[in-house]
N, C-alpha and C positions, 0 to 999 in steps of 0.2 A: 504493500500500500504506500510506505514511503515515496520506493522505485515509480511511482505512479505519479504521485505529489512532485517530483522532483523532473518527473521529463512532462508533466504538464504546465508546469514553470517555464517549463523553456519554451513550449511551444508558444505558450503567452509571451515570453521576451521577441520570441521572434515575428510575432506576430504583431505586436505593439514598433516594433522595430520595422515593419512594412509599411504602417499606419494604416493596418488594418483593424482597427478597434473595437470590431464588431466581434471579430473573432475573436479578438485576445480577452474581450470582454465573457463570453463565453467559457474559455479558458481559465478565466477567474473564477467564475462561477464553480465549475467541475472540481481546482484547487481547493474553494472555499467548502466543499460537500465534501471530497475528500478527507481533507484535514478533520472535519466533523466526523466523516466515520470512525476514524484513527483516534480519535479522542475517545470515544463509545467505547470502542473496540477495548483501547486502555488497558 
């Protein structure tokens, strides 16, 4: 789940880095659920 959190980071860097910010918006979204289940999980 980490591994997940961490190359969806990136894809938002590299997305925000296109000035694509719908997607990296996106992207945030998925990290911020992410991170949430990782927290549960605990």
């Amino acid at each position: 789940l980490e591994r997940m959190i961490e190359e969806t980071e990136l894809k938002m860097r590299e997305a925000a880095k296109e000035l694509d910010f719908i997607t990296a918006a996106q992207y945030r979204d998925e990290v911020f659920a992410l991170k949430k289940r990782l927290k549960e999980a605990g």
